[in-house]
TIRO-2110 file (N, C-alpha, C; in Angstrom, 1 decimal):
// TIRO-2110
178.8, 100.0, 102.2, N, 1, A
179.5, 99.3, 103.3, CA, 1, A
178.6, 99.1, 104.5, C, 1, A
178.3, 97.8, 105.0, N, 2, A
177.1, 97.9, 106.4, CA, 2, A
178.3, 98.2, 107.6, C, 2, A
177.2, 98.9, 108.3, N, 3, A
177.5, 99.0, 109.3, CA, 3, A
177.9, 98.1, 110.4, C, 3, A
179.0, 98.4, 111.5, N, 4, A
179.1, 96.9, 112.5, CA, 4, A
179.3, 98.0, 114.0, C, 4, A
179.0, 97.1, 114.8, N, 5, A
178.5, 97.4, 116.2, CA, 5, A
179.9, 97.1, 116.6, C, 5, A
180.7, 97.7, 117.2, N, 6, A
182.3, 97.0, 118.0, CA, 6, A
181.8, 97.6, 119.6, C, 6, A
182.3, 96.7, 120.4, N, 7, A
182.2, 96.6, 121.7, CA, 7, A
183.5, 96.8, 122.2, C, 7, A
183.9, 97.7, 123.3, N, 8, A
185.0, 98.5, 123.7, CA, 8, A
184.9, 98.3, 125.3, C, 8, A
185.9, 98.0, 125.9, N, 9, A
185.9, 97.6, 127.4, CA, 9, A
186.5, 99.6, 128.1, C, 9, A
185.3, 99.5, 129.1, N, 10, A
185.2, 100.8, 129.8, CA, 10, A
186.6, 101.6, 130.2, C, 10, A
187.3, 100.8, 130.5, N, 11, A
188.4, 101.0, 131.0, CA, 11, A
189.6, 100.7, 129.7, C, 11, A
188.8, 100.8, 128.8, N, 12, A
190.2, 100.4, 127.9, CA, 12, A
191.4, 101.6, 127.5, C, 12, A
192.8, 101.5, 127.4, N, 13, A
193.9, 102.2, 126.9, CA, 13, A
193.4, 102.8, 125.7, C, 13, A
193.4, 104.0, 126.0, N, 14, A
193.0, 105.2, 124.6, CA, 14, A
191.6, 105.6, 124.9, C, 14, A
190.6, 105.7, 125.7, N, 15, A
189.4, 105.4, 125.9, CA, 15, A
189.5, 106.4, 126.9, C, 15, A
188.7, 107.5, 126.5, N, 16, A
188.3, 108.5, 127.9, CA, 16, A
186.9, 109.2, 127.9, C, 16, A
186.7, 109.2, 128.9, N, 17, A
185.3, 109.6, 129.0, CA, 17, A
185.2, 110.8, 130.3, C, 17, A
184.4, 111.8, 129.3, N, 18, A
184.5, 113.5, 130.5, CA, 18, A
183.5, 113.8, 130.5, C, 18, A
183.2, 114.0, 131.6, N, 19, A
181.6, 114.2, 132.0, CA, 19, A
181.2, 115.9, 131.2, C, 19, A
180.0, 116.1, 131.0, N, 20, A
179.3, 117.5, 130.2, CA, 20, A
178.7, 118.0, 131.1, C, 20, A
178.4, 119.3, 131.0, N, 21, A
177.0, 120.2, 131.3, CA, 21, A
176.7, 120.3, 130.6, C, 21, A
175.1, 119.8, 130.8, N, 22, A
173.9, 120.1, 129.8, CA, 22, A
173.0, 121.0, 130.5, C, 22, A
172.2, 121.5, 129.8, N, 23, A
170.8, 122.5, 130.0, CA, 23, A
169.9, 121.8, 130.9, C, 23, A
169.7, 120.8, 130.5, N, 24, A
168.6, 119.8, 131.1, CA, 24, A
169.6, 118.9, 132.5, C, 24, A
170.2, 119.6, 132.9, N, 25, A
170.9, 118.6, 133.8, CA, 25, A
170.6, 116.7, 133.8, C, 25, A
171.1, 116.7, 132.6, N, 26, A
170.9, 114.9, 132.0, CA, 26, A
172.1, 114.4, 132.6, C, 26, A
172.5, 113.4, 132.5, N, 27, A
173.8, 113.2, 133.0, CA, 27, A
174.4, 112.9, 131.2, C, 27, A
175.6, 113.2, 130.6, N, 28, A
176.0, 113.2, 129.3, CA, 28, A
177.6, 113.6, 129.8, C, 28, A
178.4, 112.9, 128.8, N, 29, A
179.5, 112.5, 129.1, CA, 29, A
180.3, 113.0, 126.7, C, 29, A
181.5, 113.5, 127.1, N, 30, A
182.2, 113.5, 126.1, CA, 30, A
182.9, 112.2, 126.0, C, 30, A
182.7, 111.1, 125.0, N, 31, A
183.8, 109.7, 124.7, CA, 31, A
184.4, 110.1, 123.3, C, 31, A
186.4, 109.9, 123.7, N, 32, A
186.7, 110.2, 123.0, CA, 32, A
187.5, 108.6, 123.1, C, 32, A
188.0, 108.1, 121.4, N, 33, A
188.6, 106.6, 121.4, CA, 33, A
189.7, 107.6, 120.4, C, 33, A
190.7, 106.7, 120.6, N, 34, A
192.4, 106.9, 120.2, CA, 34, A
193.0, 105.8, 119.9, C, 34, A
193.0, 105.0, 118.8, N, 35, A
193.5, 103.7, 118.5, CA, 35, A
193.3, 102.7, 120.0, C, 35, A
192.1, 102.5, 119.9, N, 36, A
191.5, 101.4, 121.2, CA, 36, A
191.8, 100.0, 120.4, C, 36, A
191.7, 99.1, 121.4, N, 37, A
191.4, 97.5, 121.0, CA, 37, A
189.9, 97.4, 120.7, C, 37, A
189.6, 96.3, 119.9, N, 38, A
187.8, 96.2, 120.1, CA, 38, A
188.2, 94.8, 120.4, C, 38, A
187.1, 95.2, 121.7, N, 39, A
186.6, 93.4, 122.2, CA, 39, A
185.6, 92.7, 121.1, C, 39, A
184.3, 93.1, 120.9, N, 40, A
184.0, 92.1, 120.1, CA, 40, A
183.6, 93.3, 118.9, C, 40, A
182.8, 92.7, 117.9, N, 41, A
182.6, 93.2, 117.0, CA, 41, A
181.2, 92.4, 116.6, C, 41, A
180.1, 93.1, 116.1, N, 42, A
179.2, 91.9, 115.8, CA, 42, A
178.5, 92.5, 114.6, C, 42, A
177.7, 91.1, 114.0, N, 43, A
177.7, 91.4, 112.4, CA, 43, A
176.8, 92.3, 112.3, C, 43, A
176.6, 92.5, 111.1, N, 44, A
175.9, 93.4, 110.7, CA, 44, A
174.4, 93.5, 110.7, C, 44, A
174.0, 92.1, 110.6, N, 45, A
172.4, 91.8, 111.2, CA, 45, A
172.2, 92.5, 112.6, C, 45, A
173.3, 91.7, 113.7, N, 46, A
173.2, 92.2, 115.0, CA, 46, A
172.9, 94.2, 114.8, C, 46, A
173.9, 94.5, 113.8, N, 47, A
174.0, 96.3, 114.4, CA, 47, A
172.6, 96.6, 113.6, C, 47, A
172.4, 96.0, 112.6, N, 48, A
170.7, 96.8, 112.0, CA, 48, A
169.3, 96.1, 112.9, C, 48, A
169.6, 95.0, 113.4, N, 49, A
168.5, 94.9, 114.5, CA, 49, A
168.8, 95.9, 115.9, C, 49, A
169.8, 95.9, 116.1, N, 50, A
169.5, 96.5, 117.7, CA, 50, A
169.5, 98.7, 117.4, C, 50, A
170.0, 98.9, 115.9, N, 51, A
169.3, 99.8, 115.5, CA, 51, A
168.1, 100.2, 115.5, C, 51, A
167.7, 99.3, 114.8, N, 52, A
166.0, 99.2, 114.4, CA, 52, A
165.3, 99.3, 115.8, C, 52, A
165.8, 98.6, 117.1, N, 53, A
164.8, 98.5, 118.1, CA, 53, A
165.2, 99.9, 118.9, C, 53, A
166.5, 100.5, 119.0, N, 54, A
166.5, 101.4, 119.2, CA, 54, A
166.2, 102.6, 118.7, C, 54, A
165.8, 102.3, 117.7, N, 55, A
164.8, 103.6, 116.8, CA, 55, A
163.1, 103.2, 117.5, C, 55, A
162.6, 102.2, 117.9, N, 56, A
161.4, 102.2, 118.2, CA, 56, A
161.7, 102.9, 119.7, C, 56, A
162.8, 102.3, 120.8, N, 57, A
162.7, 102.9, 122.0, CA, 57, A
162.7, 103.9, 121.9, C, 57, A
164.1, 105.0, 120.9, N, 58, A
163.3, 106.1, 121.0, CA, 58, A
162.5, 107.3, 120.8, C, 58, A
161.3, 106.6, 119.9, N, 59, A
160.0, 106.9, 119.6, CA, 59, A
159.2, 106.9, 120.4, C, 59, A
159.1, 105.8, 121.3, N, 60, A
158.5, 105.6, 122.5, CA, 60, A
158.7, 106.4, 123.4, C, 60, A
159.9, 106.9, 123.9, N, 61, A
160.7, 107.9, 124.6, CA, 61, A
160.3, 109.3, 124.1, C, 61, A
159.9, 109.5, 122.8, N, 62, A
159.5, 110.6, 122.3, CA, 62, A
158.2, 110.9, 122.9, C, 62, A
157.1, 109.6, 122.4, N, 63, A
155.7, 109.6, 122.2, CA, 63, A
155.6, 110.1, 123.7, C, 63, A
156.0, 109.4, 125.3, N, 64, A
155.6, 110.1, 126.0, CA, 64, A
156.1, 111.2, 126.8, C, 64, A
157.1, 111.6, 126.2, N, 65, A
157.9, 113.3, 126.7, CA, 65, A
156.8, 114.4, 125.8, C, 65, A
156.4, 114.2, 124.5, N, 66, A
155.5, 114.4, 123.9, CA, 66, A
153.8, 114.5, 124.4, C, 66, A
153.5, 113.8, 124.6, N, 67, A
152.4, 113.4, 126.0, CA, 67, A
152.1, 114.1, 127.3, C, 67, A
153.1, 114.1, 127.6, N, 68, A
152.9, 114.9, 129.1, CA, 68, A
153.4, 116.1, 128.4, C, 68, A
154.2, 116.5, 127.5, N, 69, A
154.2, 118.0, 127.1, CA, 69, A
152.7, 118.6, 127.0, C, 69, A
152.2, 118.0, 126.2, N, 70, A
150.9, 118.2, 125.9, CA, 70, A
149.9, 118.9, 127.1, C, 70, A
149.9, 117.5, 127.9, N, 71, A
149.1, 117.5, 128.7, CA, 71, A
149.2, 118.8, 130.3, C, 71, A
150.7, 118.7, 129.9, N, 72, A
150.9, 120.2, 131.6, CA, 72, A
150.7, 121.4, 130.1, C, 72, A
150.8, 121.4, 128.8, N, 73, A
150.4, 122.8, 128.4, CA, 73, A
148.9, 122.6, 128.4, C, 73, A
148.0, 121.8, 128.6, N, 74, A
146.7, 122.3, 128.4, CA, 74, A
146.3, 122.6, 130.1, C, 74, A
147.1, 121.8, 130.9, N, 75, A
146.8, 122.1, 132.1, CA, 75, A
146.8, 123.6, 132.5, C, 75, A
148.2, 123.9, 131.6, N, 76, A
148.2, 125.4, 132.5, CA, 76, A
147.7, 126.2, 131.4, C, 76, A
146.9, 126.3, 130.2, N, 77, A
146.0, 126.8, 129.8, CA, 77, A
144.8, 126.8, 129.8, C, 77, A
144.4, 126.3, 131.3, N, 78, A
143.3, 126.1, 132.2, CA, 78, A
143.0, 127.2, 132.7, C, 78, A
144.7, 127.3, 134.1, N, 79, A
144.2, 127.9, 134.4, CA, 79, A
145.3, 129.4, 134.6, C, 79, A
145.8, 129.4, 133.5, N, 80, A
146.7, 130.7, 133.1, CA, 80, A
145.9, 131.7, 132.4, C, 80, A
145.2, 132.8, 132.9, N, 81, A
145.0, 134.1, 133.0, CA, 81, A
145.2, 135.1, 132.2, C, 81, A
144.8, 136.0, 131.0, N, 82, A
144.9, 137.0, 130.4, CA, 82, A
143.9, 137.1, 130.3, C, 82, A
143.2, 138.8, 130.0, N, 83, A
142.2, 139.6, 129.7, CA, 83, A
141.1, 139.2, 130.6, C, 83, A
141.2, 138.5, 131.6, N, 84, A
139.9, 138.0, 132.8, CA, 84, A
139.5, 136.5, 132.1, C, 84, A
140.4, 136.1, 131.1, N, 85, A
139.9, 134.7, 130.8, CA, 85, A
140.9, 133.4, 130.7, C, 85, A
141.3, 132.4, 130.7, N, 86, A
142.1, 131.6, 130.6, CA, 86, A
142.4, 131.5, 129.4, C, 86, A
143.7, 131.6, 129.4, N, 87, A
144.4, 131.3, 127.6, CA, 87, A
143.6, 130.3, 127.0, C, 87, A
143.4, 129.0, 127.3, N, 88, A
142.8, 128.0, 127.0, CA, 88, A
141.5, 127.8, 125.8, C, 88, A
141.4, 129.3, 126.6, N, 89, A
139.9, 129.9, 125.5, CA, 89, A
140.2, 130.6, 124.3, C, 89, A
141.0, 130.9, 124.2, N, 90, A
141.1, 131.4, 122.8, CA, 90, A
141.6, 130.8, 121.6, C, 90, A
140.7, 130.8, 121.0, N, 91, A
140.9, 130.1, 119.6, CA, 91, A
142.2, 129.7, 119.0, C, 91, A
143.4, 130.5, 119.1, N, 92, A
145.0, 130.6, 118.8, CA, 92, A
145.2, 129.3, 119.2, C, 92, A
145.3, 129.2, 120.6, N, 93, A
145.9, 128.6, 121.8, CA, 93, A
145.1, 126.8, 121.9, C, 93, A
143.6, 127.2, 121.4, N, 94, A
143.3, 125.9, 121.2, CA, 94, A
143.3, 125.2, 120.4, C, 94, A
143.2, 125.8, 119.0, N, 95, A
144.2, 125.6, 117.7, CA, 95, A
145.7, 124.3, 118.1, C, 95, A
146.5, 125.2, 118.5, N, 96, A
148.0, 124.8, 119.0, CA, 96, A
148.0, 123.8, 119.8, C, 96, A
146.8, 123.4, 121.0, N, 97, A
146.9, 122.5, 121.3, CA, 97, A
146.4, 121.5, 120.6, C, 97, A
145.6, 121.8, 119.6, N, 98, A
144.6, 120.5, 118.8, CA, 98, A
145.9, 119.9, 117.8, C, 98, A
146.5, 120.5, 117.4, N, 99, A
147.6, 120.0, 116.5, CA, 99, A
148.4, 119.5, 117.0, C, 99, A
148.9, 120.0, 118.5, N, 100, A
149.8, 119.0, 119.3, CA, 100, A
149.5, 117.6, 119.1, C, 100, A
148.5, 117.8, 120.1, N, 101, A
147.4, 116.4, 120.3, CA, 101, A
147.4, 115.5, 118.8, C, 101, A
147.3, 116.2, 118.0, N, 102, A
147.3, 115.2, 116.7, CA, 102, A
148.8, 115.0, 116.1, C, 102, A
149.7, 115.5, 116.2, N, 103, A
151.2, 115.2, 116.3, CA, 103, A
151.3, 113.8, 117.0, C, 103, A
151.0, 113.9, 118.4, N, 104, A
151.4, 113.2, 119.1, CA, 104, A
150.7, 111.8, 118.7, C, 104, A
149.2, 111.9, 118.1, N, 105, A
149.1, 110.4, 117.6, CA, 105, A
149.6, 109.9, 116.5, C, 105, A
150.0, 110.8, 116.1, N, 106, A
151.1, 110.0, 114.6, CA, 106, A
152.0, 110.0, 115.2, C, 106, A
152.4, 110.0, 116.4, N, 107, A
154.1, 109.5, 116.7, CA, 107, A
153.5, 108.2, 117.3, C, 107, A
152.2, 108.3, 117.8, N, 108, A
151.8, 106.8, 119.0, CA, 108, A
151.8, 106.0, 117.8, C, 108, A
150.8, 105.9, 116.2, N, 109, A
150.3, 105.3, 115.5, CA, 109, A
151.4, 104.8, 114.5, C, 109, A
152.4, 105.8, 113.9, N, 110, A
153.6, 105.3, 113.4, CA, 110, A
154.5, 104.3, 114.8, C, 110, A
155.1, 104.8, 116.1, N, 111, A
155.6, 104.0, 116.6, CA, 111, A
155.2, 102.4, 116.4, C, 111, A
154.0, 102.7, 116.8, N, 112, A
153.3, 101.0, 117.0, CA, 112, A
153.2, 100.0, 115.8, C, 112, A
153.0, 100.7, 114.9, N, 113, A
153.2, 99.9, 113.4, CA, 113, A
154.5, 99.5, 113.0, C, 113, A
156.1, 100.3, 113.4, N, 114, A
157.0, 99.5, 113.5, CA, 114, A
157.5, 98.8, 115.0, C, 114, A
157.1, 99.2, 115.6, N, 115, A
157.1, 98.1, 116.9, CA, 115, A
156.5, 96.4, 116.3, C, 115, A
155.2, 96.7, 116.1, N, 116, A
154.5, 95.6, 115.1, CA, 116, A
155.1, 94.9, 114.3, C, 116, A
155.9, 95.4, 113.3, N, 117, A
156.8, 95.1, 112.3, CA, 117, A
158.0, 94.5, 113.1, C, 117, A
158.6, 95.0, 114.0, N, 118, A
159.7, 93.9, 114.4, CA, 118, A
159.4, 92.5, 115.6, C, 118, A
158.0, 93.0, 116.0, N, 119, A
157.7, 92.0, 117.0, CA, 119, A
157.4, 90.9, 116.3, C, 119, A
156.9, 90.7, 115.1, N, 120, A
156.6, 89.9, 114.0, CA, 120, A
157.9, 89.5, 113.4, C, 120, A
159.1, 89.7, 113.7, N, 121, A
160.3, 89.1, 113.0, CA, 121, A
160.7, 89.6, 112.1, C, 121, A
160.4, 90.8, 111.8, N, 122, A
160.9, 91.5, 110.3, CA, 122, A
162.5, 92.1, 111.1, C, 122, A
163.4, 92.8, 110.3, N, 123, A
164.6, 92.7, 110.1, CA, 123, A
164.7, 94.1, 110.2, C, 123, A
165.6, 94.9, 110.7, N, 124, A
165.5, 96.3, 110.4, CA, 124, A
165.2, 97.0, 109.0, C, 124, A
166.0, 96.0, 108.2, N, 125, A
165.7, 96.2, 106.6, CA, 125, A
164.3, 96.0, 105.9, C, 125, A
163.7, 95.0, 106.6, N, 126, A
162.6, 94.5, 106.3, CA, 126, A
160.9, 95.4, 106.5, C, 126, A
161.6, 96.3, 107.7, N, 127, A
160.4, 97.2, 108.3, CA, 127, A
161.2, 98.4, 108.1, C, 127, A
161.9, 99.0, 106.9, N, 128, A
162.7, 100.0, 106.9, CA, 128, A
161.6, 101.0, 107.0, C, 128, A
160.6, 100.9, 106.0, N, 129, A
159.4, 102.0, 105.7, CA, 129, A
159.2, 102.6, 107.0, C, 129, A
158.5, 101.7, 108.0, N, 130, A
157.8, 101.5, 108.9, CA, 130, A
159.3, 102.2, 110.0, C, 130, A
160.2, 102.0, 110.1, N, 131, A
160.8, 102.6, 111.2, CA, 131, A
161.3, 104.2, 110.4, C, 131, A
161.6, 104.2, 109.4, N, 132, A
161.7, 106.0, 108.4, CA, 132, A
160.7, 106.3, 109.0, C, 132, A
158.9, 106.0, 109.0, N, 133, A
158.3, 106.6, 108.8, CA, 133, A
157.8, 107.0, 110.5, C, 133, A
158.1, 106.2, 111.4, N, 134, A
158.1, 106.7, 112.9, CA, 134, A
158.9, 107.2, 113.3, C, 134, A
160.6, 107.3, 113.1, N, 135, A
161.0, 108.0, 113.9, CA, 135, A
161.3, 109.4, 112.8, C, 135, A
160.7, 109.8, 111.6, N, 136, A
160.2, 110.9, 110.8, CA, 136, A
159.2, 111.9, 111.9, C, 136, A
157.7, 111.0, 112.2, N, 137, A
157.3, 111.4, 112.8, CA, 137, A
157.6, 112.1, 114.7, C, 137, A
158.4, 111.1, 114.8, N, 138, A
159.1, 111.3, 116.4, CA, 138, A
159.7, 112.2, 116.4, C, 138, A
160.5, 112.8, 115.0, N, 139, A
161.4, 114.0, 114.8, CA, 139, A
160.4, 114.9, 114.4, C, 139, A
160.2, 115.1, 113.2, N, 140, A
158.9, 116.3, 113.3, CA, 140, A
158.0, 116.7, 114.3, C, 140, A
157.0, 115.8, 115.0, N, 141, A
155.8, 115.9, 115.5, CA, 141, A
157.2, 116.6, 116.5, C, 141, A
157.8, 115.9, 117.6, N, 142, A
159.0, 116.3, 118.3, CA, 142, A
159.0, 118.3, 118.7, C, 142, A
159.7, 118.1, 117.3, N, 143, A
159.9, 119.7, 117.2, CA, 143, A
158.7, 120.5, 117.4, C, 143, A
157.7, 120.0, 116.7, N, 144, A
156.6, 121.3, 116.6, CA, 144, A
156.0, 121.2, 117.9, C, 144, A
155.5, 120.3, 118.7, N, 145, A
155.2, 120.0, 120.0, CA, 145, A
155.7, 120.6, 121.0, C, 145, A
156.9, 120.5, 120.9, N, 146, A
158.0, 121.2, 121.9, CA, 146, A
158.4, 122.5, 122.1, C, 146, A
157.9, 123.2, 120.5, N, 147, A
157.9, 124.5, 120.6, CA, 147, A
156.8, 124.8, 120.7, C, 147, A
155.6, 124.2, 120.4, N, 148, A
154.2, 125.0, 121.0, CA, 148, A
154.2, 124.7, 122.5, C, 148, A
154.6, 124.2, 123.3, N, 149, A
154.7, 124.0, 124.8, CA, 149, A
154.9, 124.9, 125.5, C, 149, A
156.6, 125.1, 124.6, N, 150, A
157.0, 126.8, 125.3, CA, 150, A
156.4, 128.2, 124.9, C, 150, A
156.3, 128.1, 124.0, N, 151, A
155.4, 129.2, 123.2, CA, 151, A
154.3, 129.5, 124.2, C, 151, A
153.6, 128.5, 124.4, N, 152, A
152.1, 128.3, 125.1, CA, 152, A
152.5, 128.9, 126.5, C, 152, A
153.5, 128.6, 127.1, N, 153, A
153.8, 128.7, 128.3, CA, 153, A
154.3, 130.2, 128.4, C, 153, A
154.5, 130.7, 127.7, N, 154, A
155.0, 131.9, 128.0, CA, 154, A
156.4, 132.1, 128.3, C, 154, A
156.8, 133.3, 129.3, N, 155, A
158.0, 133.4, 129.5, CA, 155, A
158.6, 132.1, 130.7, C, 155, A
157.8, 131.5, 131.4, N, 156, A
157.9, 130.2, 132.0, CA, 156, A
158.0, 129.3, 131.5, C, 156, A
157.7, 129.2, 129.8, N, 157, A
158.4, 128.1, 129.1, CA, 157, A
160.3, 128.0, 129.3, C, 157, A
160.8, 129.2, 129.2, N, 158, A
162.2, 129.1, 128.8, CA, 158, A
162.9, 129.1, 130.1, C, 158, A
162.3, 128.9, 131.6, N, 159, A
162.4, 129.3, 132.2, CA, 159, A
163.8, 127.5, 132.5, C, 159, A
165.4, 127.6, 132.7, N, 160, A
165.5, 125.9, 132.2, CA, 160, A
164.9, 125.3, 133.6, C, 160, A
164.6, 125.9, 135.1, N, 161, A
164.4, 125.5, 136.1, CA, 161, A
162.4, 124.3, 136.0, C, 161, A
162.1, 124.7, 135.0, N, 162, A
160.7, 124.5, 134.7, CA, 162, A
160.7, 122.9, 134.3, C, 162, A
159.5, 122.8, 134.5, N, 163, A
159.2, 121.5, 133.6, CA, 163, A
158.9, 121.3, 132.7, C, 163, A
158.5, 122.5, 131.6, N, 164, A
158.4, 122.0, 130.3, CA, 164, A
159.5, 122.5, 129.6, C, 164, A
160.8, 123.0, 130.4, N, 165, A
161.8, 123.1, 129.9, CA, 165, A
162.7, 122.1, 129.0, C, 165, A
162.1, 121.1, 130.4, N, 166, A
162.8, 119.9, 130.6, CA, 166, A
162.2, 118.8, 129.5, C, 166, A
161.0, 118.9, 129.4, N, 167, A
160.0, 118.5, 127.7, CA, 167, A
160.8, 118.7, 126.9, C, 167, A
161.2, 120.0, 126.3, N, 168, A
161.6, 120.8, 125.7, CA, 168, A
163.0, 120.4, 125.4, C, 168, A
163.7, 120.1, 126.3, N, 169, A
165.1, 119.9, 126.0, CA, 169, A
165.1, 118.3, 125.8, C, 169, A
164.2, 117.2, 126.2, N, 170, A
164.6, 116.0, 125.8, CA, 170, A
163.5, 115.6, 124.6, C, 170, A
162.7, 116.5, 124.1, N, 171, A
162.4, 116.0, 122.9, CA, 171, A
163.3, 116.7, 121.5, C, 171, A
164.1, 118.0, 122.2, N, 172, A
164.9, 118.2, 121.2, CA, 172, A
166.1, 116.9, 121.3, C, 172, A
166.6, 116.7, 122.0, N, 173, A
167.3, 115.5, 121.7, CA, 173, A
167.6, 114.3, 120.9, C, 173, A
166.1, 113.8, 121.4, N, 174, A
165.2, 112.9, 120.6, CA, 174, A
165.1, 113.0, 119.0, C, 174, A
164.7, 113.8, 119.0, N, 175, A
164.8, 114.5, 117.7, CA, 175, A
165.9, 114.2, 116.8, C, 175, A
167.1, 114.3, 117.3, N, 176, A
168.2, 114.2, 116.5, CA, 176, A
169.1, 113.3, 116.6, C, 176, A
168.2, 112.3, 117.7, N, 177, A
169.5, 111.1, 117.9, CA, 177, A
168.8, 110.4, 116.7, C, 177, A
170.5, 109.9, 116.3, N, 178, A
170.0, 108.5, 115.0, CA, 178, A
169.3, 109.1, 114.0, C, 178, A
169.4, 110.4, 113.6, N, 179, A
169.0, 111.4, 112.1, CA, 179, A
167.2, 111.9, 112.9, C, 179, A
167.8, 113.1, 112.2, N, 180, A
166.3, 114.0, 112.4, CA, 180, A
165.1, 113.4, 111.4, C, 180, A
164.3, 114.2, 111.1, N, 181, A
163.5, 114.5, 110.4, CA, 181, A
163.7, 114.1, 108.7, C, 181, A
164.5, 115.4, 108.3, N, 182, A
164.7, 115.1, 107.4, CA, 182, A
165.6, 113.7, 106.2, C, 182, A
166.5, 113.6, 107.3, N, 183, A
167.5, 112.2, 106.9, CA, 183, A
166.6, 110.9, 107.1, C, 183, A
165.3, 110.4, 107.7, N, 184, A
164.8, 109.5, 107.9, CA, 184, A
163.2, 109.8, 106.5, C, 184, A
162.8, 110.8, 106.3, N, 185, A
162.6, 111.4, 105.1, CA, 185, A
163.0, 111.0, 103.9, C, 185, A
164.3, 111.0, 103.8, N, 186, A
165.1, 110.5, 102.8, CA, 186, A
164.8, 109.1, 102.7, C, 186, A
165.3, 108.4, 104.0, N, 187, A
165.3, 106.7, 104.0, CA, 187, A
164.1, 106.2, 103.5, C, 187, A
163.0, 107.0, 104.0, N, 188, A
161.8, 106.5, 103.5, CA, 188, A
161.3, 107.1, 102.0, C, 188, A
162.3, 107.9, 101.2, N, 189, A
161.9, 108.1, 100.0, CA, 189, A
163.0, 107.3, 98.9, C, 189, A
163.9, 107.1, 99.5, N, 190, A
165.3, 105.6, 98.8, CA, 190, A
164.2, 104.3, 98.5, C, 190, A
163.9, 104.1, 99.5, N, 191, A
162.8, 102.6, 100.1, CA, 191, A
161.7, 102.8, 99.1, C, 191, A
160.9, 104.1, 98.9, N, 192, A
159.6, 103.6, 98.0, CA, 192, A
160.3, 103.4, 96.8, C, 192, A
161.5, 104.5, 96.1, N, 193, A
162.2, 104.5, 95.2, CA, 193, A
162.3, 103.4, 94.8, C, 193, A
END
C-alpha cells in the first residue's frame, strides 16, 4: 500500500497538540488526531518525494551536529589535562577521534551522492539505494560519534547544561527520525535484492 501525505488544519476539531519536556530543551510538542477532517491529501509521488528530500535534510542536519561534535571533542582534547599531558596525546583518544573524523565523511560523501541523485530528477524510488545508504550512514556514523564525544569528554559529557550534550541529544534524534540504522539497512538490502 503507498504511502500518502494528508494535510490537517492546526486548529482543526479532534486535533490537539501538548507541548513536552525534552533533555535538550528542543521545543517538541505531543499531536494527538481523533477522527479529524483532512484538508488535502496528496499523491503518493508527492509523499515519496518530499520523503526523499527530507531524508537528505536530515543527513545534512546530521553531517553538521556531527562536525562540530567532532571538532569541540578535539578542541578540548587539546587542552584537557591528565598525567601532565593532554588527553589528545594518547593513542586511545586519538584513535576515537580518527574514526569520528572518518564517520563523519561517509555521512558528508553518502549525503551528497543522494542529494546528487535527486537534484538530477531521480524520484525517491529511483535514488532509493542512494538515500538507504545515507541516512544508514547518518544513523550509524550518528551513534558512534555521539558517544565518543561524551565518552571523550568525560564526566562534562553528560553534563545536559553542556554543549556536547546538546550534540549528543540531537544526533540521537536524528538517528531515529524516519528509521534508524538498521531499517534503512534493510531498504538498502530489498533494493540490491
Amino acid at each position: 500500500e503507498d504511502e500518502v501525505l494528508a494535510l490537517v488544519g492546526a486548529g482543526a476539531p479532534g486535533l490537539s497538540v501538548s507541548p513536552q519536556s525534552v533533555v535538550d530543551h528542543a521545543d517538541a510538542a505531543l499531536v494527538e488526531a481523533d477522527d479529524v477532517a483532512v484538508e488535502t491529501v496528496l499523491p503518493a509521488a508527492a509523499t515519496d518525494l518530499a520523503r526523499a528530500r527530507t531524508t537528505v535534510g536530515l543527513c545534512a542536519t546530521q553531517l553538521g551536529v556531527l562536525e562540530r561534535a567532532v571538532e569541540r571533542t578535539a578542541e578540548y582534547a587539546r587542552e584537557r589535562e591528565q598525567f601532565g599531558k593532554p588527553i589528545g596525546s594518547f593513542q586511545a583518544v586519538r584513535h576515537r577521534l580518527a574514526d569520528a573524523h572518518l564517520d563523519v565523511e561517509a555521512v558528508r560523501l553518502t549525503l551528497w551522492q543522494a542529494a546528487w541523485r535527486l537534484s538530477e530528477g531521480a524520484t525517491g524510488a529511483d535514488a532509493a539505494q542512494e538515500l538507504a545508504t545515507a541516512k544508514y550512514w547518518a544513523s550509524e556514523a550518528g551513534h558512534r560519534v555521539a558517544h565518543a564525544a561524551v565518552h571523550l569528554h568525560g564526566g562534562v559529557g553528560i553534563d545536559t547544561d553542556h554543549e556536547i550534550h546538546r550534540h549528543f541529544v540531537a544526533a540521537k534524534r536524528t538517528e531515529f527520525t524516519l528509521g534508524g540504522a538498521t531499517a534503512h539497512l534493510r531498504q538498502l538490502g530489498a533494493a540490491l535484492a
